[in-house]
Every structure is written in C-alpha cells, then in structure tokens.
C-alpha positions as CSV (number, residue, x, y, z in Angstrom):
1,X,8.8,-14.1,-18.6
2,X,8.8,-10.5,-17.2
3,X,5.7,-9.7,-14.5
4,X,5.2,-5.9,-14.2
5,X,3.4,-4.9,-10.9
6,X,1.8,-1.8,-10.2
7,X,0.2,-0.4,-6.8
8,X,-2.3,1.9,-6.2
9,X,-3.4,4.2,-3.4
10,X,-5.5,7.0,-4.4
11,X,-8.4,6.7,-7.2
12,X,-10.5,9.3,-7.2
13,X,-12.3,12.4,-9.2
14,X,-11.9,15.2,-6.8
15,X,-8.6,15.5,-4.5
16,X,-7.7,18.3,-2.1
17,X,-5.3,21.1,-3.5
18,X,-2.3,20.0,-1.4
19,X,-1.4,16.7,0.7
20,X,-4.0,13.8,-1.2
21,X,-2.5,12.8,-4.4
22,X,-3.5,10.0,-6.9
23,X,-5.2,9.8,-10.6
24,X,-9.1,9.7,-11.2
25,X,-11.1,6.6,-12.8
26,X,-10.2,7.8,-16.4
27,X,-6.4,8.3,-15.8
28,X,-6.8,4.9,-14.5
29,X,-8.4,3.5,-17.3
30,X,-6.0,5.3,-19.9
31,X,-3.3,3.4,-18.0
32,X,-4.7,0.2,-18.1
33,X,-5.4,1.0,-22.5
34,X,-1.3,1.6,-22.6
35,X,-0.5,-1.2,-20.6
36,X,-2.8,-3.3,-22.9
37,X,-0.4,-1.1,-25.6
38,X,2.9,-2.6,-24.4
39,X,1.6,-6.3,-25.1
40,X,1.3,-7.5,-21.7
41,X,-1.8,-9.1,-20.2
42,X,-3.6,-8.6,-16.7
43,X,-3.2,-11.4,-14.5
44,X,-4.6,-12.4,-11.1
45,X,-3.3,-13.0,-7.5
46,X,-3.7,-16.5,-7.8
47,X,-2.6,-16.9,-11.1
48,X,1.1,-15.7,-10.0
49,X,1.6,-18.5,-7.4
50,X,2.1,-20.1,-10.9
51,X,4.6,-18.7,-12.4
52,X,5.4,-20.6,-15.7
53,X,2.5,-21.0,-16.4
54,X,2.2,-16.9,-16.9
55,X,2.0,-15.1,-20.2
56,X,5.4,-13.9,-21.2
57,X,4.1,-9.9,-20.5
58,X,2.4,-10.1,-17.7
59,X,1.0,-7.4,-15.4
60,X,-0.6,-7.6,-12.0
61,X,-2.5,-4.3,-10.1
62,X,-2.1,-4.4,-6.6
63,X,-4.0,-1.3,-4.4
64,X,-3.1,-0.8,-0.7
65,X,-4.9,0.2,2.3
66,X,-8.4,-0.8,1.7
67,X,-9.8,2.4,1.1
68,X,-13.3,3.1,-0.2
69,X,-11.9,4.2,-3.6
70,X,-11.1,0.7,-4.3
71,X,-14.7,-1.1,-4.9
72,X,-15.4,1.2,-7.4
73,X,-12.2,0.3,-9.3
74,X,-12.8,-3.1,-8.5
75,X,-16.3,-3.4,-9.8
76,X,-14.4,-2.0,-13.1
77,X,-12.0,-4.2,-14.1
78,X,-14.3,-7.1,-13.3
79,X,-16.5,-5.6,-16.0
80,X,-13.1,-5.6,-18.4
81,X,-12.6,-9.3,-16.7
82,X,-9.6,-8.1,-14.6
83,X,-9.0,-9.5,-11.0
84,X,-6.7,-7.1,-9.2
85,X,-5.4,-7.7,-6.0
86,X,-6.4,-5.3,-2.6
87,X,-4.4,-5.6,0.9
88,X,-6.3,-4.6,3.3
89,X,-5.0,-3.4,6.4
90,X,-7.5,-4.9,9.1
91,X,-7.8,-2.1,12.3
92,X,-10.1,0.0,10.4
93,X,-12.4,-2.9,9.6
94,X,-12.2,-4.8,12.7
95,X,-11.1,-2.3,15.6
96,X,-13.0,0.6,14.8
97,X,-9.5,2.3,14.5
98,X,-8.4,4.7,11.5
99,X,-5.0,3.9,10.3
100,X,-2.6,6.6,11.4
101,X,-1.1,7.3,7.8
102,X,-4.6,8.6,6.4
103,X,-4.9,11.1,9.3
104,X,-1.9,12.4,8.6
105,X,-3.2,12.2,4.7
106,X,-5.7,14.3,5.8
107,X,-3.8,16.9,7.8
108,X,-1.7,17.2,5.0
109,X,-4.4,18.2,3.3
110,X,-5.4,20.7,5.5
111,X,-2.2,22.1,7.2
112,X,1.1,23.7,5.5
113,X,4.1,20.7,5.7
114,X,6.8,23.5,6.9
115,X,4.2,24.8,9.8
116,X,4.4,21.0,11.0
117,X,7.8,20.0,10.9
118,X,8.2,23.1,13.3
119,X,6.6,20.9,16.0
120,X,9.4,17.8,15.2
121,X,12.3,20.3,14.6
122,X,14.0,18.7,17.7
123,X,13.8,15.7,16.6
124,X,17.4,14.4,14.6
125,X,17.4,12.6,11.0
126,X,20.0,11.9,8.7
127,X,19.1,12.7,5.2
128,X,20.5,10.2,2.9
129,X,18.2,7.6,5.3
130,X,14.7,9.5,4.0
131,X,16.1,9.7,0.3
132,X,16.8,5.6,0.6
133,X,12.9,5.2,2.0
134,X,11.5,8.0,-0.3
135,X,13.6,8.7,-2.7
136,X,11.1,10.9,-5.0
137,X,9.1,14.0,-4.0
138,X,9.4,17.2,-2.2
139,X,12.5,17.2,0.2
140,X,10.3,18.6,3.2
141,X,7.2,16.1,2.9
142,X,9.7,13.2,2.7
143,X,11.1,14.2,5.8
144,X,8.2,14.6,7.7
145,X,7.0,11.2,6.9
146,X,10.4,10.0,7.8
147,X,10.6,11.7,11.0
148,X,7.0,10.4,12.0
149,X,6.9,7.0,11.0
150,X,10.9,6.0,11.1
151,X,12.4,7.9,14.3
152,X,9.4,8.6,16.5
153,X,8.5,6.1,19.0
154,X,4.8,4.7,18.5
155,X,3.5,6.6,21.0
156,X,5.2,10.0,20.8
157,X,3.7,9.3,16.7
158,X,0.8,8.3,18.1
159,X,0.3,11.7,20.2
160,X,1.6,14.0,17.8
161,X,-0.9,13.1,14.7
162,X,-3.7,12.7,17.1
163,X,-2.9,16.1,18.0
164,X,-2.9,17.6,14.3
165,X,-5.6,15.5,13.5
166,X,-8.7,16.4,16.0
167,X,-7.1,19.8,15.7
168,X,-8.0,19.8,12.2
169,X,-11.0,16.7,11.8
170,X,-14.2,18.1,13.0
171,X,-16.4,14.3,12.8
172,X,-15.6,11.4,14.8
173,X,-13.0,8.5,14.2
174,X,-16.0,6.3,13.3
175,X,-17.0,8.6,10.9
176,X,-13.8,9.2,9.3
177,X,-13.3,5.2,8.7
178,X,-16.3,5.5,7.1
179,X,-15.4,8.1,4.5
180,X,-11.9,6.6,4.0
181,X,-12.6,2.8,4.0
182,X,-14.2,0.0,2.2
183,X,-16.8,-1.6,4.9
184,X,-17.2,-4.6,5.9
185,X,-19.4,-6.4,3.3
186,X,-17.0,-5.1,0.4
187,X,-14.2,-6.8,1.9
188,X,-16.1,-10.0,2.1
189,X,-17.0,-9.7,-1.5
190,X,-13.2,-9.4,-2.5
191,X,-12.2,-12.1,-0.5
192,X,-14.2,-14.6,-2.0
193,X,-13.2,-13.6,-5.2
194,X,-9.4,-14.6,-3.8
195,X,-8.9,-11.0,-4.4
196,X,-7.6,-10.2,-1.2
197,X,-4.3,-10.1,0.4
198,X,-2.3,-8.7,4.1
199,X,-1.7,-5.3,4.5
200,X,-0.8,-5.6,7.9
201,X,-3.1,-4.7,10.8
202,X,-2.3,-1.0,11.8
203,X,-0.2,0.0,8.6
204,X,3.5,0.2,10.8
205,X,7.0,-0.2,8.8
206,X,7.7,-3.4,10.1
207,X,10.8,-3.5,9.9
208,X,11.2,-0.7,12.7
209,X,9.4,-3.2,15.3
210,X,10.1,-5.9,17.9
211,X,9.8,-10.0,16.7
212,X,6.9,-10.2,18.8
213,X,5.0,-6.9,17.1
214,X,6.2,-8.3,13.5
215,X,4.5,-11.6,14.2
216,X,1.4,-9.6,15.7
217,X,0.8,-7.8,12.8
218,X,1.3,-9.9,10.4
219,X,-0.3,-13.4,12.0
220,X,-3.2,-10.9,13.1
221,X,-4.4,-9.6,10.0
222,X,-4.0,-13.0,7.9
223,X,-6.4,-14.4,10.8
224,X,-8.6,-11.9,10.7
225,X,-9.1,-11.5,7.3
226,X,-8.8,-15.4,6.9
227,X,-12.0,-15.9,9.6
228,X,-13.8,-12.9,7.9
229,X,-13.5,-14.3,4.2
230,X,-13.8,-17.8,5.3
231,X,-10.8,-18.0,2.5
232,X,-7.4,-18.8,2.6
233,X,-5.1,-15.3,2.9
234,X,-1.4,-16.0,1.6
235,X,-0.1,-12.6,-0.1
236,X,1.3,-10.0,1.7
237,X,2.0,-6.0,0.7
238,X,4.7,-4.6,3.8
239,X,3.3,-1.2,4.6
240,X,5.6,1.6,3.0
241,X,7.8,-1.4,1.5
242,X,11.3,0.2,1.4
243,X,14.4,-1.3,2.6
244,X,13.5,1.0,5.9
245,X,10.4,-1.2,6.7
246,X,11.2,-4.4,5.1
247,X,14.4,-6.6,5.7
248,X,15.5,-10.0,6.2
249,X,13.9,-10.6,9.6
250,X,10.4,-9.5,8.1
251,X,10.2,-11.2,5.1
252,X,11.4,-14.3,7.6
253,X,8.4,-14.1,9.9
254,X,6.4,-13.7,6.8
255,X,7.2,-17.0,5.1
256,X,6.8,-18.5,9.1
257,X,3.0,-17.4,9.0
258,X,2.3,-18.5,6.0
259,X,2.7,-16.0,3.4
260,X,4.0,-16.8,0.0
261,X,3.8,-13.8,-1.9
262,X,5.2,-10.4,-0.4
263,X,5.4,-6.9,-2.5
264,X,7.8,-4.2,-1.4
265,X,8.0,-0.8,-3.2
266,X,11.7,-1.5,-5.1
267,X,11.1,-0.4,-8.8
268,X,11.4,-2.8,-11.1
269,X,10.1,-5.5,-13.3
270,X,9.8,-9.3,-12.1
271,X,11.4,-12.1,-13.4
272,X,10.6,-16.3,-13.7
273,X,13.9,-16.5,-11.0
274,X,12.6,-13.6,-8.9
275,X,9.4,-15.3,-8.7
276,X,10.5,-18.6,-8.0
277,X,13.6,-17.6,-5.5
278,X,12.8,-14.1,-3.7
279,X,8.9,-14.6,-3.8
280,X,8.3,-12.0,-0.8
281,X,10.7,-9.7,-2.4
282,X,8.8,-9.0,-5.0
283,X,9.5,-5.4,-6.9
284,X,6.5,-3.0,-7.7
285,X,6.2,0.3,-9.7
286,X,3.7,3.1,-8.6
287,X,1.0,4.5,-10.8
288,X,3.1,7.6,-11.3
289,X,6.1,5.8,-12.6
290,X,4.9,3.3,-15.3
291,X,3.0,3.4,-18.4
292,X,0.6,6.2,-19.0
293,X,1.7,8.0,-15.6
294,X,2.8,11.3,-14.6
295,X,6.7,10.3,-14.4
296,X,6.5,7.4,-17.0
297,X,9.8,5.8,-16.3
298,X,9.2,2.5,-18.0
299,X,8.9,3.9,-21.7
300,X,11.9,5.1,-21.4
301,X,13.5,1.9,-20.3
C-alpha cells in the first residue's frame, strides 16, 4: 500500500506578478485527472487512521492555512465526491489576528526581496541551514524566509514585518483577514464534515520554541477548533514542516495532546509501516512537485 499526499497553499485565478505563487482551479483540476491517471484513488482524513483498510494507490489532498481560496476548492471535490483535508491555523479565526507569513506573502508581492534583506543584512545565517528548510527556489527568497522565521526572535520578526507590512497595506488588519481567510461559518461547515485538521494557532516553526509555547500552540488550536466544530480534532500539519520546525520534541508533545496524524513537508510517498509506526511523520509532496505540476518529480520516479 503506497499513500501519496499532496498540500496546497495557493488556489487561485489571478496572482500578483512576483511574491504569491500557486495554480488556478483548472491546473487544479488537471492534476487531480493525472492523479486519477496514475491509478490511485482519493481518500479521506478519516479514512487514513485506517490504514489496511486503504486502496493499494491511495492519494490524500491536504491545504494549509485556512485561506479563503480553500471553500471554493472544497465545494469542488465534494461535487467529484472528494473529502480533502484543511488545517486551519486558528488566530485569524478566533483572535482577529492575520498570520504573520501572509503579510509577508503580501509584501512580497509588493516590494523587491533584495531591497528587503538590506534591512536583515546584519543579521548572520549559515547557508546550508536554509537549503535543509528550503531546499528549492530562488537563493535570496529562501533566505529571507530563513532569516525571518528561523533566526529572528518573535518579536524582532514581529516588528520588522509589521513594519513592511502597514508600509505597504493600506486597509486594516480586520480587513485583510477577511480577504485572505475562510470565515467563520466555512470552517464550521468543514469541520463537521471531519474535514478539518491543526495548523497550529499563529503559524510558528515549532520546532524553534519553548515546551511551554509548543504545547500552547498546539493544545490551543485543537481546543479551539474542537469547541468551534463541536467535533473531535486529531490531525495535525507542523507549519513549514521541515526538519528546521519539526523534531522529536514536537512530534512528542503532539502525540501528548492528542494528535494521531501529523504531516511534515519531506518528499515522499507513504507506506503501510510509515503509517502504522511514524504516524506524525508523515511525508508530503507539494503541488509543484507531483503529478501534473510545474516540476513533476514523481513521473520521473
């Protein structure tokens, strides 16, 4: 039994010229036709807790962050009779607070990436450490994330996008959560579908964080989401998923709060054992890199 897991960010028809990337609906749907292709069937969250009792080809869609792009593909597979799974991450829906990796999506958008790592060109890094947590793409955007999100302190991170951001965002935060995100009643619907899973509650590499802010965010948004969707929450997807944000000590805490299901970004296809032994270590591919995408890697496996 293989299980071939894909994630999602980005699903839209019209993106930005630089710093938003992603496919539209019909890219989408051209995937899913060469997946179909390839012999394997779609299967659901729940429906993997179960593992022999999976098709031999399976393939589950995962799509993080809870973004407003997301209902729409939703409401599409369940037309086709496709259940894919979303991880939400909870500060946008309950706190009123936009996730600090989609402002800097947007000033990415709007500002050139060499003009902003001026501002961090103080600030040390060791190269082969990005390449390890993003090992594909442009040299200077990888480094900038890595910068930001791995060797900045929360609140010198915290400061700095803020900065760009209202610098560059002319609306209010409100009103930005509301273009980005799914709201509340869409969330609900998912949920109790059992569509749902954790994505954390204010998107941070875990990994890079005390015990006590590990537990936090990960306790926190399974509550929240568990009290909001009156339905149990027991999948988790660690936000940016490299073996930067996610290690033993994280995928420990995990299992302690009750999650059985965890999905990092390591490429790769899923066995029975994987599922039945290293259940929150399980491997992803993105959109770009399977079947149908822009660096198809899997047909030439």
């Amino acid at each position: 039994m293989e299980l071939l897991v894909i994630t999602y960010h980005y699903i839209r028809e019209v993106f930005p010229e630089k710093g938003l990337y992603g496919i539209t609906s019909e890219q989408f749907l051209n995937q899913i036709d060469k997946i179909r292709e390839q012999g394997y069937e779609f299967v659901s969250l729940e429906a993997i807790k179960k593992p022999k009792n999976l098709p031999q080809k399976s393939c589950l869609l995962t799509f993080d962050d809870g973004l407003k792009d997301h209902y729409k593909i939703y409401r599409i597979l369940k037309e086709k009779g496709i259940w894919g799974a979303f991880f939400i991450s909870t500060d946008p829906l309950f706190n009123e607070t936009a996730l600090q990796v989609h402002k800097m999506h947007y000033i990415l958008s709007q500002c050139d990436v060499k003009e902003l790592l001026e501002d961090l060109k103080d600030i040390p890094y060791i190269l082969s450490l990005v390449r390890k947590q993003y090992p594909w793409g442009e040299e200077k955007m990888a480094i900038l994330k890595y910068i930001l999100y791995f060797e900045l302190s929360e609140h010198q991170r915290n400061n700095i996008i803020n900065t760009w951001f209202y610098e560059n965002y002319k609306g209010s935060e409100q009103e930005f959560i509301k273009e980005w995100y799914m709201p509340p009643n869409q969330v609900k619907e998912l949920g109790q579908k059992g569509c749902i899973g954790a994505h954390t509650q204010t998107h941070r590499a875990l990994a890079t964080l005390s015990l006590e802010e590990i537990s936090q965010e990960v306790r926190g948004s399974k509550r929240e989401l568990e009290l909001f969707t009156k339905q149990s929450v027991s999948s988790i997807s660690y936000p940016f998923g490299g073996p930067t944000a996610v290690n033993d000590t994280v995928i420990r805490i995990c299992k302690e709060q009750g999650f059985s299901i965890g999905f990092t970004i390591e490429k790769g296809i899923n066995t029975l054992k994987d599922l039945q032994q290293t259940p929150l270590q399980l491997k992803r591919y993105d959109t770009i890199n399977t079947y149908g995408g822009k660096y198809d890697e899997l047909s030439r496996i």
